[in-house]
Every structure is written in C-alpha cells, then in structure tokens.
C-alpha positions in Angstrom: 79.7 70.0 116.1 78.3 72.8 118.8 81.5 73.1 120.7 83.6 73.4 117.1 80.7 76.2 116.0 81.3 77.9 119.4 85.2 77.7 118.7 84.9 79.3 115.7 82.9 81.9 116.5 85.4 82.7 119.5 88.3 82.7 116.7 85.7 84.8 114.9 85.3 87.8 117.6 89.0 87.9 118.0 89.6 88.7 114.6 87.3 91.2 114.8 89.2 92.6 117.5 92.6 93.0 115.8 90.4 94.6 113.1 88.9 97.4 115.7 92.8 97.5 116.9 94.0 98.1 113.4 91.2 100.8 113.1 92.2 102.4 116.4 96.3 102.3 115.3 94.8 104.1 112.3 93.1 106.4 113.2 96.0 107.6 116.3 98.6 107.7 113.8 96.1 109.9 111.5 95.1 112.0 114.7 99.1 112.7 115.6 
C-alpha cells in the first residue's frame, strides 16, 4: 500500500508538471 501511495503521488507531481508546461507554452505564445 505505501509503495503504490508513493507511485501515485510520483504520477501526481508529473502531472503537475505538464500543467506548469502548458502554463509556460501559454503564456510564450501570449508574450510573442
């Protein structure tokens, strides 16, 4: 049960990743 809590939260922080990238692309493409 811990390991499959810590994989989730790993799958968790990546997501949250593309989401800041997303928010980057964004904002470049609204800057140029």
């Amino acid at each position: 049960m811990k390991k499959k809590k810590k994989k989730k939260i790993k799958r968790r922080k990546k997501k949250k990743k593309k989401k800041l990238d997303d928010f980057k692309n964004k904002n470049l493409k609204l800057f140029f």
